[in-house]
N, CA and C atoms as an extended XYZ file, in Angstrom:
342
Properties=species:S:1:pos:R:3:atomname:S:1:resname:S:1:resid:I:1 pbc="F F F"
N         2.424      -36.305       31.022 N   UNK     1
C         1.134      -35.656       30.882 CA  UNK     1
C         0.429      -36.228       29.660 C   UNK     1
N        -0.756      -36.750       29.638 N   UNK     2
C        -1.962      -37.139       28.765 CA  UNK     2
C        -2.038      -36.146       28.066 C   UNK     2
N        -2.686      -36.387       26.904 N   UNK     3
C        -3.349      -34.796       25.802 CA  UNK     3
C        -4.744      -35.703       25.685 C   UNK     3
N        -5.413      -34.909       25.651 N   UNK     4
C        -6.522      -34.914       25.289 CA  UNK     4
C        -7.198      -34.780       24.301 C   UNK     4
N        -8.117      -35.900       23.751 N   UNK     5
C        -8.062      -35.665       22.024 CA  UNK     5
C        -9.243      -35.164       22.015 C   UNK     5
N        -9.631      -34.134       21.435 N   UNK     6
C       -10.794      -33.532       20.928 CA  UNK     6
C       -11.673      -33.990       19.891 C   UNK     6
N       -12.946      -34.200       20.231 N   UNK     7
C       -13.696      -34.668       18.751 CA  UNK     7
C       -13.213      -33.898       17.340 C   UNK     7
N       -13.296      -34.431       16.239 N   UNK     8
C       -13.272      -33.588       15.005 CA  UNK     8
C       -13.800      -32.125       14.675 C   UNK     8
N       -15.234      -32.485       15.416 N   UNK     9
C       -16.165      -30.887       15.324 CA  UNK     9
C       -15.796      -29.877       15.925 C   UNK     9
N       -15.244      -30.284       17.015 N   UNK    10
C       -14.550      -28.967       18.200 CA  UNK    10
C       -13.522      -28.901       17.052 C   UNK    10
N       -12.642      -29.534       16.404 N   UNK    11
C       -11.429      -29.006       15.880 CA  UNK    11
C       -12.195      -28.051       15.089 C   UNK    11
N       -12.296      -28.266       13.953 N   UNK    12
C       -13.465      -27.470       13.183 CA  UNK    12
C       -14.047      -26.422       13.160 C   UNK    12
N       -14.615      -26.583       14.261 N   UNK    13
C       -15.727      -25.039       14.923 CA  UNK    13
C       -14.431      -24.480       15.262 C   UNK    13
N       -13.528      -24.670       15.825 N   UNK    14
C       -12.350      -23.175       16.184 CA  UNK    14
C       -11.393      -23.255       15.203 C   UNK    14
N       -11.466      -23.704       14.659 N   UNK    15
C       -10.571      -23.599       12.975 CA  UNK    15
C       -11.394      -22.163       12.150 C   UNK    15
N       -12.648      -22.644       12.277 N   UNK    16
C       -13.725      -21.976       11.684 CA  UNK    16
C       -14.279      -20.797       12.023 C   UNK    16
N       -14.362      -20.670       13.758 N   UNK    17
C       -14.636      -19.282       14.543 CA  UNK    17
C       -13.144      -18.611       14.292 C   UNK    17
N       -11.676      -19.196       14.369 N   UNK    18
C       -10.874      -18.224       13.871 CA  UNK    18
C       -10.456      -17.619       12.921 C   UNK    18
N       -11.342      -18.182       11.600 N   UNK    19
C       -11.214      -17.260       10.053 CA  UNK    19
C       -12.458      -16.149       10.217 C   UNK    19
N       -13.098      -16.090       11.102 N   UNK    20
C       -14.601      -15.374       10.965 CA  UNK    20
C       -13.818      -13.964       11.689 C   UNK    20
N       -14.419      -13.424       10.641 N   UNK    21
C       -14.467      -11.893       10.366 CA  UNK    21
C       -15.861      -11.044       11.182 C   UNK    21
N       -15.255      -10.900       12.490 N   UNK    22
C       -15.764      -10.240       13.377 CA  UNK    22
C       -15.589       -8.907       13.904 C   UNK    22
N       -16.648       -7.789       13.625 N   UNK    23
C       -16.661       -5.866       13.598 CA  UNK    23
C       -16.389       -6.210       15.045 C   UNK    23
N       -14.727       -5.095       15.693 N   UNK    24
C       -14.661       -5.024       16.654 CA  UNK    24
C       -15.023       -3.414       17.325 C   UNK    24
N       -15.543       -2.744       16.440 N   UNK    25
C       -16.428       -1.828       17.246 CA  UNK    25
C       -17.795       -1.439       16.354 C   UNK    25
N       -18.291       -0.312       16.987 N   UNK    26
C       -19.181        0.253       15.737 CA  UNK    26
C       -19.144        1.215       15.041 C   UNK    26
N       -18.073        1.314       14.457 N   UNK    27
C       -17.490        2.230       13.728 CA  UNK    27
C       -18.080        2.338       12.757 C   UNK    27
N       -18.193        3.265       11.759 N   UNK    28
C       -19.211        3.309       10.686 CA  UNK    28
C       -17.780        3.095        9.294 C   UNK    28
N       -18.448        1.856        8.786 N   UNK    29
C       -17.546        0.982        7.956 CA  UNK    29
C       -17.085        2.863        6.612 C   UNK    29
N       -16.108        2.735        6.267 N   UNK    30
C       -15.761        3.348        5.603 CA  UNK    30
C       -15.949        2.732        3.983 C   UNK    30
N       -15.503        3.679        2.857 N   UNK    31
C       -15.496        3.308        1.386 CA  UNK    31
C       -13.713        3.105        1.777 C   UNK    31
N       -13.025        2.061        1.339 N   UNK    32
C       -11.803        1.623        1.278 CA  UNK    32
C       -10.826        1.708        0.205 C   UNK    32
N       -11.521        2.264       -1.056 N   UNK    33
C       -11.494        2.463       -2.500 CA  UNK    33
C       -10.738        3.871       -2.587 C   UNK    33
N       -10.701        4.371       -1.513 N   UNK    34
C       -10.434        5.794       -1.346 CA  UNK    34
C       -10.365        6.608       -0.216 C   UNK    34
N        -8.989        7.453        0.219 N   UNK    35
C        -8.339        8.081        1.044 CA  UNK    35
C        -8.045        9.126        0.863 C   UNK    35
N        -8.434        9.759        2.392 N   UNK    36
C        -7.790       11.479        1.909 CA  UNK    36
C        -6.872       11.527        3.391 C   UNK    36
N        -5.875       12.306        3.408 N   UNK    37
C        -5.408       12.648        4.565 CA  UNK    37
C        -4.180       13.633        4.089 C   UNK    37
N        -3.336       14.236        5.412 N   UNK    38
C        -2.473       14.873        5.099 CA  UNK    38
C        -1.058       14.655        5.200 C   UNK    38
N        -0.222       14.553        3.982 N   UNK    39
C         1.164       13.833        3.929 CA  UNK    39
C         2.454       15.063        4.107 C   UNK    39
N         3.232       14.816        4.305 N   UNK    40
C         4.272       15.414        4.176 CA  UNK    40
C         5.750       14.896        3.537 C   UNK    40
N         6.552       15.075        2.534 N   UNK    41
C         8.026       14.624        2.187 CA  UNK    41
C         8.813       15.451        2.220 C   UNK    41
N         9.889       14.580        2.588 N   UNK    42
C        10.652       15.995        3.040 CA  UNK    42
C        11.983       15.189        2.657 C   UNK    42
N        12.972       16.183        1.863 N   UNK    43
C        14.265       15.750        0.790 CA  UNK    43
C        15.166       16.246        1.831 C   UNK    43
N        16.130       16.170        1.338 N   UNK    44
C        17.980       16.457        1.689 CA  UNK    44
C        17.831       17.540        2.540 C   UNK    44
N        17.342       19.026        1.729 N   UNK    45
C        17.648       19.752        2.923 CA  UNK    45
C        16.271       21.029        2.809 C   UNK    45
N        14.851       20.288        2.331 N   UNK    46
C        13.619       21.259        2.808 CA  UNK    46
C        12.791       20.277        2.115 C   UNK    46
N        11.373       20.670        2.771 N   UNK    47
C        10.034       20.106        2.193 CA  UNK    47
C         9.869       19.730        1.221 C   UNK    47
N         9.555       18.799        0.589 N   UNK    48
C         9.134       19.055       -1.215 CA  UNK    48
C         7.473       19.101       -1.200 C   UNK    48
N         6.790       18.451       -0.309 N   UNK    49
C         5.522       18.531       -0.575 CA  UNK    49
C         4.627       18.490        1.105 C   UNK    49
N         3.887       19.137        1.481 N   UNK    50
C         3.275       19.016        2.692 CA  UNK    50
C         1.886       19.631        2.373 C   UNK    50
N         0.821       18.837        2.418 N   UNK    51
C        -0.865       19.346        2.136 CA  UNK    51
C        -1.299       17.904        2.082 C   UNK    51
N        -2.986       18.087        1.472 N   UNK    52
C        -3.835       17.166        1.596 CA  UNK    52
C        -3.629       16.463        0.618 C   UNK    52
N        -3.733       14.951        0.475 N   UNK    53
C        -3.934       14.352       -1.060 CA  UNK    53
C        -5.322       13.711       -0.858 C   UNK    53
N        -5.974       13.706       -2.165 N   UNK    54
C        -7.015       12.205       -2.281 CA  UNK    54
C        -6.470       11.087       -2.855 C   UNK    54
N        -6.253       10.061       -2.153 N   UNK    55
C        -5.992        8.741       -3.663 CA  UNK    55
C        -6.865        7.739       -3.382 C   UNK    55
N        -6.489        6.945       -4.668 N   UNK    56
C        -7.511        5.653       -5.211 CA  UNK    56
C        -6.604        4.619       -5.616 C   UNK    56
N        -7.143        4.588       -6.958 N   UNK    57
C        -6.852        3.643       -7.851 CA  UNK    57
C        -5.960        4.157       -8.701 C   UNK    57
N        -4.453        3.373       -8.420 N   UNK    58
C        -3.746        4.336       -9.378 CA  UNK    58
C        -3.094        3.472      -10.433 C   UNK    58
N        -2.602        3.845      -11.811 N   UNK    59
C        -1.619        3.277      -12.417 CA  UNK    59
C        -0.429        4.055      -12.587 C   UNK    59
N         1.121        3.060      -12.474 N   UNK    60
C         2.173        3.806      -12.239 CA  UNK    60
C         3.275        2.990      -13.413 C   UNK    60
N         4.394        3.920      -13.896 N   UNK    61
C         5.033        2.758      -14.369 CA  UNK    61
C         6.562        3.004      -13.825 C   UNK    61
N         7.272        1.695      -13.621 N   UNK    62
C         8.760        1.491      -13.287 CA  UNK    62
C         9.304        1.123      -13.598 C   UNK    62
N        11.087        1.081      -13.324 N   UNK    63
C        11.920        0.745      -14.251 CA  UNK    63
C        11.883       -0.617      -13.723 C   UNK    63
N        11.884       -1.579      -14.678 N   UNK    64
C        12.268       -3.311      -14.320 CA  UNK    64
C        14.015       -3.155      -14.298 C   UNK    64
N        14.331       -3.592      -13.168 N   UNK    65
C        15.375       -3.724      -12.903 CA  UNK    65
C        16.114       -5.235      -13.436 C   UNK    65
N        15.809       -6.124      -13.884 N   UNK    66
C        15.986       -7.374      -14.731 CA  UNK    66
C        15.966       -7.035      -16.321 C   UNK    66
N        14.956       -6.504      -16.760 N   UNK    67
C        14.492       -6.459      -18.182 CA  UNK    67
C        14.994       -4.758      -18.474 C   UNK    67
N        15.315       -4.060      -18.242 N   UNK    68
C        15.494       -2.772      -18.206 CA  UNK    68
C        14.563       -2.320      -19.136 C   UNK    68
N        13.513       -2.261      -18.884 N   UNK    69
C        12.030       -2.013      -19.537 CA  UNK    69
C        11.340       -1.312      -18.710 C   UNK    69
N        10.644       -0.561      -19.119 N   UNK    70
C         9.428        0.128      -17.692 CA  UNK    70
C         8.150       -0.677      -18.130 C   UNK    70
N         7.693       -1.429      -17.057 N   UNK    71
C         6.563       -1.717      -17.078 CA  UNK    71
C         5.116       -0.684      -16.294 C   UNK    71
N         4.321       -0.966      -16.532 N   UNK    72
C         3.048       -0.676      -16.051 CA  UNK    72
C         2.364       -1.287      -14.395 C   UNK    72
N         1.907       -1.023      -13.567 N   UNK    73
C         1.320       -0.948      -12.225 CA  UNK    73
C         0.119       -0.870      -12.004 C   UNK    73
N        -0.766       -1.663      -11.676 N   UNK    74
C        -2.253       -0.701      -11.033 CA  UNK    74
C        -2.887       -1.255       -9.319 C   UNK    74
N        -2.352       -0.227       -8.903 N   UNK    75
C        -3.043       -0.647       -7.666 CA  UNK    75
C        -4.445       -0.329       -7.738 C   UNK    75
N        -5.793       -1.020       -6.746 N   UNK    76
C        -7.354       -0.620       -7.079 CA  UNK    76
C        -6.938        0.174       -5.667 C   UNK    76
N        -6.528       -0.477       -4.653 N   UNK    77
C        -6.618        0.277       -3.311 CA  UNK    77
C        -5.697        1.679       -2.783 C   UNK    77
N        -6.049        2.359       -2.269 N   UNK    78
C        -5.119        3.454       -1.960 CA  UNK    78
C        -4.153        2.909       -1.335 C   UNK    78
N        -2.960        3.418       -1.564 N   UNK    79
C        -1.527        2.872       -1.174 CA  UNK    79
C        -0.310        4.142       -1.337 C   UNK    79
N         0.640        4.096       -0.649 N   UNK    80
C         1.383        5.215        0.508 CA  UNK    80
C         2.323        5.613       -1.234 C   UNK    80
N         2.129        5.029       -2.314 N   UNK    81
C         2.775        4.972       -3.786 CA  UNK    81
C         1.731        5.688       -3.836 C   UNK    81
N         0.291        5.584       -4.132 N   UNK    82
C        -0.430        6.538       -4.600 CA  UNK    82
C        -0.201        8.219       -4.204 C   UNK    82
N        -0.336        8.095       -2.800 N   UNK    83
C        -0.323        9.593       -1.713 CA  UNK    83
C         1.043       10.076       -2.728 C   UNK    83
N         2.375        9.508       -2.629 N   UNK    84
C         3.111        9.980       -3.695 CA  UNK    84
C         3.306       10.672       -5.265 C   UNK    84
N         2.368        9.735       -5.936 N   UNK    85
C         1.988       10.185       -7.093 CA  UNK    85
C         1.263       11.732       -6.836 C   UNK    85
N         0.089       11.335       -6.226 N   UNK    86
C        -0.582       12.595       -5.967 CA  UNK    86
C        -0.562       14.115       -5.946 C   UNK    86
N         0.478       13.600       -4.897 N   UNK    87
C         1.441       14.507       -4.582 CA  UNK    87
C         2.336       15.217       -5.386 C   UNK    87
N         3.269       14.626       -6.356 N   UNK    88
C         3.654       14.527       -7.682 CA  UNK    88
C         2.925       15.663       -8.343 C   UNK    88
N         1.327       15.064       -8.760 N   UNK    89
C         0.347       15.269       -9.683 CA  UNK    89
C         0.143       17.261       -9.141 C   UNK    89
N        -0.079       17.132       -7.835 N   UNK    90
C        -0.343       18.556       -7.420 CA  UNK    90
C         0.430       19.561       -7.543 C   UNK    90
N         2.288       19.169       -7.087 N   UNK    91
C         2.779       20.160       -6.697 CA  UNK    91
C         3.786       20.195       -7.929 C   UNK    91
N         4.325       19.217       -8.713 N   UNK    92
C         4.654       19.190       -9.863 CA  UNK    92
C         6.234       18.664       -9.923 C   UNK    92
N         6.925       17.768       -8.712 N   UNK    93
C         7.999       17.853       -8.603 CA  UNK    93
C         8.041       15.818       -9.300 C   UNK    93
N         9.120       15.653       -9.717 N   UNK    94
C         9.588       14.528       -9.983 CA  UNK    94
C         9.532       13.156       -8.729 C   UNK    94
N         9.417       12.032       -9.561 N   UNK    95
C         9.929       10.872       -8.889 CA  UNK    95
C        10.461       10.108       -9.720 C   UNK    95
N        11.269        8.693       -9.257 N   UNK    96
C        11.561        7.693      -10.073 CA  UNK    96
C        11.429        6.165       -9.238 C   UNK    96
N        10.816        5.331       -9.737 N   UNK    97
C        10.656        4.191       -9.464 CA  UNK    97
C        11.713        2.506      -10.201 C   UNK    97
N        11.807        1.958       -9.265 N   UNK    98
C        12.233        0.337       -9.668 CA  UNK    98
C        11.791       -0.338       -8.985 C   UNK    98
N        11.041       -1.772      -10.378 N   UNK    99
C        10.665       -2.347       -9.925 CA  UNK    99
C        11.757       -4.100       -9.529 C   UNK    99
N        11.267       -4.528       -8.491 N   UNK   100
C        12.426       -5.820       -8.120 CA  UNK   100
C        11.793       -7.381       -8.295 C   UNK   100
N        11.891       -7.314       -9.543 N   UNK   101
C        10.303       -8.605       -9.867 CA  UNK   101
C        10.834       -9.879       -8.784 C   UNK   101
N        12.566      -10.015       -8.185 N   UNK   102
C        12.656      -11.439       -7.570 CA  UNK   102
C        11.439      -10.861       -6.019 C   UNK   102
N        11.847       -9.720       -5.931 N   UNK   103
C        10.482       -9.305       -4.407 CA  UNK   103
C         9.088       -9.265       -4.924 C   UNK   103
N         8.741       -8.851       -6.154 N   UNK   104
C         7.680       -8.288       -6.532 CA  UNK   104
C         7.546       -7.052       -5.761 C   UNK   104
N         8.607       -6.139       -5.461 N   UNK   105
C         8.469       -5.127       -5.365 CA  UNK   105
C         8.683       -3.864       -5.797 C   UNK   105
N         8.226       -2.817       -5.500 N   UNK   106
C         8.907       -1.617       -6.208 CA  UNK   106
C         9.305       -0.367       -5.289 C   UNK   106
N        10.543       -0.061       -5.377 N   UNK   107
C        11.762        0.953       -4.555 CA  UNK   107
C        11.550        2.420       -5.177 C   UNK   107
N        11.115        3.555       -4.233 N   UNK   108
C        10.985        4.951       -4.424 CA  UNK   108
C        12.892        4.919       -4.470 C   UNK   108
N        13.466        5.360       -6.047 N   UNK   109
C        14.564        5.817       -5.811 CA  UNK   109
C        14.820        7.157       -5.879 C   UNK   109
N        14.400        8.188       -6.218 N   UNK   110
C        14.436        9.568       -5.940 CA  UNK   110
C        13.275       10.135       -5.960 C   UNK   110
N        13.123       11.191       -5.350 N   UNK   111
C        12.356       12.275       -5.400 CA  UNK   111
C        12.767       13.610       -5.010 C   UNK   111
N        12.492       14.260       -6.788 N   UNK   112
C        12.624       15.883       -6.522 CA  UNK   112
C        14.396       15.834       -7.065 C   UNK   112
N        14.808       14.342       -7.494 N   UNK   113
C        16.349       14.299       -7.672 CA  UNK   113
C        16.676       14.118       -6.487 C   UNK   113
N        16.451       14.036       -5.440 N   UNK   114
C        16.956       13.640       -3.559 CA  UNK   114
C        17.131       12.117       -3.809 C   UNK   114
């Protein structure tokens, strides 16, 4: 079987129509900066927190698991760590965080002591 070589521009134009950022309905664009909805956590053996949170922009700090240092965090976007904090912030129960700098990530290790 032959292939068929395409001019440069056709490559191009669909290189180009597939980075384009196209509204697939008409949804009325939201503020992204900020979320409300309703969460629930739930420990070993009952609820610790179930109601509404708002989050944003949060700063958090964790244990560096390399440096055994707590560093500092700031997410701008709402993130499922924020709804946590929040949560935290409202109902008044504990968490603890580590961070895993070879992932660049950071691990919910308890909550509420669970």
């Amino acid at each position: 079987m032959k292939h068929k070589k395409l001019p440069i521009l056709t490559v191009v134009c669909i290189i180009c129509l597939g980075m384009t950022a196209v509204p697939l309905s008409s949804h009325e664009i939201i503020d992204t900066n900020e979320w409300t909805g309703q969460i629930r956590i739930e420990g070993k053996n009952e609820t610790i927190f179930s109601d509404e949170v708002t989050v944003g922009r949060i700063t958090i700090t964790a244990f560096n698991i390399e440096t055994n240092e707590t560093e500092e965090f700031t997410y701008d976007e709402p993130t499922a760590l924020g709804a946590l904090v929040e949560a935290s912030n409202q109902a008044g129960f504990t968490y603890e965080l580590d961070y895993y700098p070879q992932w660049d990530s950071i691990l919910v290790t308890a909550i509420n002591d669970d």
